[in-house]
KOLBADREN-189364 format. One record per residue (C-alpha): x, y, z; residue number from 0; chain. Coordinates in steps of 0.25 Angstrom, whole numbers, plus 5000, padded with zeros to 4 digits. Layout:
X | Y | Z | NUM | A
...
//
This chain:
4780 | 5000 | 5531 | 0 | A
4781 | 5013 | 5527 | 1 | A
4793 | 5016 | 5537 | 2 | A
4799 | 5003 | 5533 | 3 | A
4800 | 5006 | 5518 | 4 | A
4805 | 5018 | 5520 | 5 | A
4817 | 5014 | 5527 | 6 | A
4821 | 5004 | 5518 | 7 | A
4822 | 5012 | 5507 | 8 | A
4830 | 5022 | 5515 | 9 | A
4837 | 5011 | 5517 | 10 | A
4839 | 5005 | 5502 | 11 | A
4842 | 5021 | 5498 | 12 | A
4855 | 5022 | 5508 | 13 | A
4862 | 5015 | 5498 | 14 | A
4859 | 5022 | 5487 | 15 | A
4863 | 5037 | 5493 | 16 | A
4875 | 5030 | 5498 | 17 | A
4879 | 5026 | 5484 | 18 | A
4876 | 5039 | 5478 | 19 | A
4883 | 5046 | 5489 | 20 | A
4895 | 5040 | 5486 | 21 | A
4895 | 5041 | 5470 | 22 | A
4904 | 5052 | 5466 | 23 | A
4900 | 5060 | 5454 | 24 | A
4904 | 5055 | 5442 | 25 | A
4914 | 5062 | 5432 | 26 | A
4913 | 5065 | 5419 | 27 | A
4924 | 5056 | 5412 | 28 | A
4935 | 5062 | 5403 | 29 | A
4935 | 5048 | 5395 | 30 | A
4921 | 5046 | 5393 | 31 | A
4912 | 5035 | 5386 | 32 | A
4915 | 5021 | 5385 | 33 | A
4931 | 5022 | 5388 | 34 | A
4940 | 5009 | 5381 | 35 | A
4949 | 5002 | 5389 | 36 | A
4962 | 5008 | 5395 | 37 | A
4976 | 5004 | 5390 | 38 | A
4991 | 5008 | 5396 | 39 | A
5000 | 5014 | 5382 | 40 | A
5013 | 5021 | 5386 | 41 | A
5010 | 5023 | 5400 | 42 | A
4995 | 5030 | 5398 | 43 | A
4983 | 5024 | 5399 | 44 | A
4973 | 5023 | 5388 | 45 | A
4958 | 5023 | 5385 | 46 | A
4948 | 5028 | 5376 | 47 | A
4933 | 5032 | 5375 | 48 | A
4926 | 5036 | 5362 | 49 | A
4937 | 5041 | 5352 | 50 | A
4949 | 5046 | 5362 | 51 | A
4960 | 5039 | 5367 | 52 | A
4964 | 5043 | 5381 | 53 | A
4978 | 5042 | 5390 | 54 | A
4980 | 5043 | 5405 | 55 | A
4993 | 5046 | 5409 | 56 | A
4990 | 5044 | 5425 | 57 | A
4982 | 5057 | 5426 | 58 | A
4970 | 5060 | 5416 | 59 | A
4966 | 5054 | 5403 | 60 | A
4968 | 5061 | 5392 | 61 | A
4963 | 5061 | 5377 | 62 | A
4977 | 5058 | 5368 | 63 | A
4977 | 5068 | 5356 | 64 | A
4978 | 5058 | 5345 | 65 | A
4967 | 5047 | 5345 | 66 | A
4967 | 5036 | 5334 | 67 | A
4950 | 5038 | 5329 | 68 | A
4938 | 5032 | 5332 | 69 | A
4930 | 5026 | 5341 | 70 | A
4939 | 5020 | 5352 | 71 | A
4937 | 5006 | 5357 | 72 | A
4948 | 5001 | 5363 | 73 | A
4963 | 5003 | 5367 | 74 | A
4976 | 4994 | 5367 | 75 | A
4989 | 4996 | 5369 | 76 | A
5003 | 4988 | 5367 | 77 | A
5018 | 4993 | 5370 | 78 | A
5018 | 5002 | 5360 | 79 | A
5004 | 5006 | 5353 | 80 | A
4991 | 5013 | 5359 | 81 | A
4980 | 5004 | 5351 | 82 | A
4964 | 5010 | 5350 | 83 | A
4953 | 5001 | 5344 | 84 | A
4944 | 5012 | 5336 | 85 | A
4932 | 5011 | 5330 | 86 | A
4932 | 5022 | 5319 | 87 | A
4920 | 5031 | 5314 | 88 | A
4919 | 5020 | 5302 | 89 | A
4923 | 5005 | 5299 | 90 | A
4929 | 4995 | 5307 | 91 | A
4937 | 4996 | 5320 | 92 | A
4951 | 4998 | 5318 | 93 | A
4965 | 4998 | 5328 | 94 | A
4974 | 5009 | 5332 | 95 | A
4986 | 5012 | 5336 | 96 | A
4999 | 5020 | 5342 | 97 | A
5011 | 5021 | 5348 | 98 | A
5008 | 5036 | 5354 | 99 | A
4994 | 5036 | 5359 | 100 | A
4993 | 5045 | 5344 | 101 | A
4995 | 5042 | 5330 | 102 | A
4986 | 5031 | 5328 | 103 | A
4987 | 5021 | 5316 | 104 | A
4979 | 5008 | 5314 | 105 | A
4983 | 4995 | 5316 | 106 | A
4978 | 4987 | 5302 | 107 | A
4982 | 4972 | 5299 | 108 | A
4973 | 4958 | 5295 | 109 | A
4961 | 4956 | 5303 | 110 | A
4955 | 4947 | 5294 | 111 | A
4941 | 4953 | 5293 | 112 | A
4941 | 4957 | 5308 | 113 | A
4941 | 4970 | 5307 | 114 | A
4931 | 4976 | 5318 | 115 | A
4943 | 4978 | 5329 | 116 | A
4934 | 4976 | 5343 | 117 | A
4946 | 4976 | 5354 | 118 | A
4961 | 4977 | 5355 | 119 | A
4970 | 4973 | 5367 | 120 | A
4986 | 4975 | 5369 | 121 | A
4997 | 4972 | 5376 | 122 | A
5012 | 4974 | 5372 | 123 | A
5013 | 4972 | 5358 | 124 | A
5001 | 4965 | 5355 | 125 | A
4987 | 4968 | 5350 | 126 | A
4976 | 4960 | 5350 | 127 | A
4962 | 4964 | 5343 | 128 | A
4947 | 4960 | 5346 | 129 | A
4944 | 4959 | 5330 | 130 | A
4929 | 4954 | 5323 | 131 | A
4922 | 4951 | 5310 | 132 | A
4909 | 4948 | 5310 | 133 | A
4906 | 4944 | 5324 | 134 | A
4918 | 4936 | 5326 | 135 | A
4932 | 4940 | 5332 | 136 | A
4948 | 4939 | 5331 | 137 | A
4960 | 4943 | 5338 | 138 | A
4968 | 4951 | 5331 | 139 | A
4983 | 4954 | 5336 | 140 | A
4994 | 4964 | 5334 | 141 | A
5008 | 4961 | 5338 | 142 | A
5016 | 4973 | 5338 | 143 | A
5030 | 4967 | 5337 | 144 | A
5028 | 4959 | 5325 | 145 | A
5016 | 4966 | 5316 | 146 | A
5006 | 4977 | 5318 | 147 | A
4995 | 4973 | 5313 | 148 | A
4983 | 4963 | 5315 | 149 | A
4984 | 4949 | 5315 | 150 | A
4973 | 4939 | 5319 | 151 | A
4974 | 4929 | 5330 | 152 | A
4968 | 4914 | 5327 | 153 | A
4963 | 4913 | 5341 | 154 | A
4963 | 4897 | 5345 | 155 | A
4962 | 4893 | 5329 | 156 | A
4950 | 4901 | 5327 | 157 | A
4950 | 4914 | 5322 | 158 | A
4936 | 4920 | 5325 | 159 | A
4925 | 4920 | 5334 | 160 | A
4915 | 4928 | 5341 | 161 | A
4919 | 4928 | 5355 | 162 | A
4933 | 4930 | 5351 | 163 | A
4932 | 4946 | 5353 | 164 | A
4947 | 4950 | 5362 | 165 | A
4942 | 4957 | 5374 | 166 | A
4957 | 4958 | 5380 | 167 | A
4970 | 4951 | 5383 | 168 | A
4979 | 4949 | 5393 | 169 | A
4993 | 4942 | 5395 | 170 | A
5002 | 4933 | 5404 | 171 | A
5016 | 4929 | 5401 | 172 | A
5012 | 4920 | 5389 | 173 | A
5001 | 4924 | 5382 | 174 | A
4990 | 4935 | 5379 | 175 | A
4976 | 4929 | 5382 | 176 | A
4966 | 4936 | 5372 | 177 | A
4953 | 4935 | 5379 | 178 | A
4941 | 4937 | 5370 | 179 | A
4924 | 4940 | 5372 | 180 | A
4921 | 4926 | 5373 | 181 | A
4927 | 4914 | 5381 | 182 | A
4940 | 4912 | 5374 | 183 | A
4954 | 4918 | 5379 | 184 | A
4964 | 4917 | 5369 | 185 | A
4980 | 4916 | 5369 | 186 | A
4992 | 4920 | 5363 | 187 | A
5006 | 4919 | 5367 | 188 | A
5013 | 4934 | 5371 | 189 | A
5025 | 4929 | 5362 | 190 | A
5026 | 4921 | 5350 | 191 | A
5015 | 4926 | 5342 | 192 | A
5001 | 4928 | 5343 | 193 | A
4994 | 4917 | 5340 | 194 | A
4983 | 4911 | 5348 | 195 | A
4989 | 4899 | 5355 | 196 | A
4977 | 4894 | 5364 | 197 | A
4962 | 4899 | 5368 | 198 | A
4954 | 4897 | 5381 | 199 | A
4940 | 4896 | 5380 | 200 | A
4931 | 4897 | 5393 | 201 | A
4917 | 4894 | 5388 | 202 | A
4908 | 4902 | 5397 | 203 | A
4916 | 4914 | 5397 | 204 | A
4914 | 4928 | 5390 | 205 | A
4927 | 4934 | 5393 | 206 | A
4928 | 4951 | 5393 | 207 | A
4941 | 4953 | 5397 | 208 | A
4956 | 4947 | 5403 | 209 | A
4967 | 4953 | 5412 | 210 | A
4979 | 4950 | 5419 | 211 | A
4978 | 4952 | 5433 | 212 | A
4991 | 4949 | 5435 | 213 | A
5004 | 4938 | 5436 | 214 | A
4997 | 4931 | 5422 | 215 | A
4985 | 4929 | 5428 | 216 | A
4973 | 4932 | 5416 | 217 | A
4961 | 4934 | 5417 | 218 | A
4947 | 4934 | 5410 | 219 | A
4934 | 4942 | 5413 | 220 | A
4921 | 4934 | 5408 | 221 | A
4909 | 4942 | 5405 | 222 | A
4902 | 4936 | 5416 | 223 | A
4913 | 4941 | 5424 | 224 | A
4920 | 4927 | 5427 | 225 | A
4936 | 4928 | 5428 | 226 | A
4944 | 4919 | 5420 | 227 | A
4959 | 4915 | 5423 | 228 | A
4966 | 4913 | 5408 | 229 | A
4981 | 4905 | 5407 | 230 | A
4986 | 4901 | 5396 | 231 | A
4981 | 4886 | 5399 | 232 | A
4967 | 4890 | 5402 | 233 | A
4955 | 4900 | 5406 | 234 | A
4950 | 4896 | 5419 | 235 | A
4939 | 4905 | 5427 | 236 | A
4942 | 4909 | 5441 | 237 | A
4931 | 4904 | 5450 | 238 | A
4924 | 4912 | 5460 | 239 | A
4927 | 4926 | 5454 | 240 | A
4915 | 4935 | 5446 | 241 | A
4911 | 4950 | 5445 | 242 | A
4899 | 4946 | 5450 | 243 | A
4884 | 4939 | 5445 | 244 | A
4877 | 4944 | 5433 | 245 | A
4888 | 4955 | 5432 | 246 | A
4898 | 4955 | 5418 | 247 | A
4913 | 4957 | 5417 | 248 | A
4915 | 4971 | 5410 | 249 | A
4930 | 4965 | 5403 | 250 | A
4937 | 4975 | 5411 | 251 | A
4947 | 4970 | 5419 | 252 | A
4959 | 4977 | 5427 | 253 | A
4968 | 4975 | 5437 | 254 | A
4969 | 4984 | 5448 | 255 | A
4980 | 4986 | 5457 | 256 | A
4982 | 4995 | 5470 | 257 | A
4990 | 5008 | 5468 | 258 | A
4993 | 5007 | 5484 | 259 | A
4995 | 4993 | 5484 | 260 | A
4998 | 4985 | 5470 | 261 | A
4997 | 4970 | 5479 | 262 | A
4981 | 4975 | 5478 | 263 | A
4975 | 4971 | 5464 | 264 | A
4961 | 4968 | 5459 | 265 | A
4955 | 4964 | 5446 | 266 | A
4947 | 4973 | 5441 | 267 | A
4934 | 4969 | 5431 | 268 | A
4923 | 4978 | 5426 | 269 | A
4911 | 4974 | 5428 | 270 | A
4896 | 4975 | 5420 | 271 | A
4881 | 4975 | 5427 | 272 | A
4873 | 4962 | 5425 | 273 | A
4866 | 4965 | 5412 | 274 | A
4852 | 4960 | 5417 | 275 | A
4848 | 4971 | 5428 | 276 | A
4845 | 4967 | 5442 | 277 | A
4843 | 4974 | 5456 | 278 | A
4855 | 4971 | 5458 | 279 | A
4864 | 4974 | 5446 | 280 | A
4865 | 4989 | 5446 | 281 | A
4878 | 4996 | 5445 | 282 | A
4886 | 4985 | 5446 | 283 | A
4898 | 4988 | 5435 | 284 | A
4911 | 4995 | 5437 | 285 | A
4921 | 4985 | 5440 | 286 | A
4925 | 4973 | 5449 | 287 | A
4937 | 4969 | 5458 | 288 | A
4944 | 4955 | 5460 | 289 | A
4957 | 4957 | 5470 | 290 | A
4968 | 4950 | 5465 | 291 | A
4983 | 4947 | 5472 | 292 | A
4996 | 4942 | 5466 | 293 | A
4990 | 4928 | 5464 | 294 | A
4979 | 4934 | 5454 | 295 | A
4966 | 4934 | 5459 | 296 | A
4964 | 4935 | 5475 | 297 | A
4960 | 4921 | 5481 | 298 | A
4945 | 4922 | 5485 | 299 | A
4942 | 4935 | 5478 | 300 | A
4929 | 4939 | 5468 | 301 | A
4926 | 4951 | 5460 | 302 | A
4922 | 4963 | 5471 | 303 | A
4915 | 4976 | 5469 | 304 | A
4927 | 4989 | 5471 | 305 | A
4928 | 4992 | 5485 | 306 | A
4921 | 4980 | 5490 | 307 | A
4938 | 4972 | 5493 | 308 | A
4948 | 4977 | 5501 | 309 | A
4954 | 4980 | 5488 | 310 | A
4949 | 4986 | 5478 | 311 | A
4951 | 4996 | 5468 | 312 | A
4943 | 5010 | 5476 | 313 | A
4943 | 5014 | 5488 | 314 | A
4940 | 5005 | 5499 | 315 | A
4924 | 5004 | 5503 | 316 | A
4923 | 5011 | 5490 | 317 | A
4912 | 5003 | 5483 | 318 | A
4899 | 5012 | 5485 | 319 | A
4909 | 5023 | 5477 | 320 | A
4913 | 5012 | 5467 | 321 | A
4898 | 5009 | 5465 | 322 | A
4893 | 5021 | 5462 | 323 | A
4904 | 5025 | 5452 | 324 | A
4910 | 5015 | 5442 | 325 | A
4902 | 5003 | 5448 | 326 | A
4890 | 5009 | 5440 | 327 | A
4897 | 5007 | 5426 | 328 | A
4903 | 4996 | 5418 | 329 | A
4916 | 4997 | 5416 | 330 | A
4924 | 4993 | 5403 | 331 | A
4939 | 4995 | 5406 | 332 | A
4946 | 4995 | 5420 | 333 | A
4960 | 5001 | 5423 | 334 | A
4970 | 5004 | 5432 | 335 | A
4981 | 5013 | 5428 | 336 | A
4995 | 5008 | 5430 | 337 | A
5003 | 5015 | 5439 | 338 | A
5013 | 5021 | 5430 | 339 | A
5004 | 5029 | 5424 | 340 | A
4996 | 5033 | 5435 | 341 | A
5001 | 5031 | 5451 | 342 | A
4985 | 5030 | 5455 | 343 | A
4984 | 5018 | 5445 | 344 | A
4970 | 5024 | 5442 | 345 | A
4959 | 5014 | 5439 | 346 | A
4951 | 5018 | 5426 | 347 | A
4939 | 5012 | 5421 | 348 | A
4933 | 5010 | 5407 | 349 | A
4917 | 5012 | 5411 | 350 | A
4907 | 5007 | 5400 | 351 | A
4902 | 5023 | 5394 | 352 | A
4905 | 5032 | 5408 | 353 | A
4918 | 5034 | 5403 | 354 | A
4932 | 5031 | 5411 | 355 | A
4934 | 5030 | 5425 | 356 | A
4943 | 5030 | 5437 | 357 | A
4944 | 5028 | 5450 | 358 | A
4952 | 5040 | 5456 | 359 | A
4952 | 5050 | 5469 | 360 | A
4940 | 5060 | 5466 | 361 | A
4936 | 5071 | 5475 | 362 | A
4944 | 5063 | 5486 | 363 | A
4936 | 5050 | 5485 | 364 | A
4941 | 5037 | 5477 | 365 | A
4932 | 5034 | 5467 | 366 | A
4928 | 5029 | 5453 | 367 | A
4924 | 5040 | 5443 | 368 | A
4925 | 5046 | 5427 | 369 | A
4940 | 5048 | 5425 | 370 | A
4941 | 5064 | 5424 | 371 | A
//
């Protein structure tokens, strides 16, 4: 019996100085904290942790020399203006902008009462802001071509809620979908105002975040890590495709596209440990990967761990690597770099408080790690 035990626990350990012989040692991160998402204004990429802004020009981040004060809580940017959401040292929450990355001014306007700003999403010349007031919450706007400051949105003929906090947008030909905490998606047109014209309700859905994958195709992330295909006639989920049993969606979402070969694309969703411990729920965060192909999503494909497909976003055979290094935290923000800016279209991520990563050549080895 003696012999018996002893072998299986030699057995059991194998796996364990595996793993640890194939972690690399973790860097100390240059943007560290809990980093905000990552934004593309006038051809650098943007993120922020703490109080600092920081752009990447395709080589290193770098803290820019004017900052717009106060705690930093997220970034937007349209055509023309670097937008920050700060939460100053007193009061409410207030909305910054430029047009130079530097000389910041606020952006002011009616908010009726909603006056706690909790998220801010851009695209072109349009603005849209997660607001609340006493537990409930509206989405405010800004259209830069007409008026630059808040208006409220009337979304489907009601104008508060609690579920209604924006948790992002994204956009076809015809109209922005404004997705919110709860299970509504809202509309509005691209052109001809901004004005609610229709909302989709899915009734067992806590949605965390929305993309464009690619060709108009949108979609939805639930918390429970369902995916949701959003027209303008309907919100429909897709069946047979999760992040995995008892595990939660992050909201990060991103698109992924092979520097070598841009036919080979995933979907890329961050991923959260089951909040009810088990033997088998340990490290299980980082991020997730659904293969996609000029149709949308591949036929007959499910959410995979990195390196467990042909493709995949780390070297192949690289999951033991991705395991032991970003697989152990939750990640908040994904994103690839475009290829203007940086040739290696360098994939970044947001983790939750170990700061931001990247998954880049170290010590001659592909591998996740604190960006340097």
């Amino acid at each position: 019996m003696l012999l018996a035990l002893i072998i299986a626990l030699g057995a059991c350990s194998e796996p364990v100085f595996y793993m640890i012989s194939v972690e690399p040692p973790i860097k100390d991160p240059k943007i560290d904290g809990s980093p905000v998402n990552f934004i593309v204004f006038k051809d650098k990429v943007y993120t922020a942790s703490g109080r600092s802004i920081y752009s990447y020009d395709g080589t290193s981040f770098e803290k820019i020399p004017s900052q717009p004060g106060g705690w930093i809580l997220q970034l937007a940017a349209t055509d023309s203006h670097l937008y920050a959401l700060c939460f100053p040292d007193s009061g409410n929450t207030s909305l910054k902008r430029s047009s130079t990355a530097g000389n910041w001014e606020d952006v002011t306007g009616v908010t009726d009462g909603y006056n706690m700003l909790q998220s801010v999403y851009a695209d072109k010349n349009k603005v849209f802001i997660g607001a609340e007031r006493e537990g409930n919450f509206i989405i405010l706007y800004i259209d830069e071509a007409l008026d630059l400051k808040f208006n409220a949105l009337t979304p489907g003929g009601t104008k508060e809620n609690p579920e209604y906090l924006l948790c992002g947008i994204a956009y076809d030909s015809v109209h922005y979908y404004l997705c919110t905490k709860g299970n509504t998606i809202f509309l509005t047109p691209i052109t001809g105002g901004a004005v609610i014209t229709n909302s989709k309700k899915v009734d067992d859905a806590a949605f965390t975040g929305i993309i464009n994958i690619d060709n108009n195709t949108i979609l939805a992330i639930s918390r429970n890590g369902y995916l949701y295909n959003a027209t303008g006639a309907d919100i429909t989920i897709v069946p047979d495709i999760s992040i995995g049993s008892d595990r939660y969606s992050t909201g990060a979402l991103a698109v992924w596209i092979d520097p070598n070969d841009p036919s080979k694309k995933l979907l890329l969703a961050g991923r959260q440990d089951s909040l009810v411990y088990t033997v088998n729920s340990g490290y299980t965060y980082g991020y997730m990967e659904l293969e996609l192909d000029s149709g949308g999503i591949k036929a007959d494909r499910d959410f995979v761990e990195p390196g467990r497909a042909d493709i995949t976003s780390v070297a192949d055979n690289d999951y033991d690597r991705y395991v032991s290094t970003i697989g152990k935290y939750p990640v908040n923000h994904i994103f690839q770099t475009p290829k203007s800016i940086d040739p290696e279209m360098t994939l970044f991520a947001s983790t939750q408080k170990n700061g931001v990563w990247s998954y880049r050549i170290r010590d001659g080895i592909p591998q996740w790690n604190a960006e340097e």
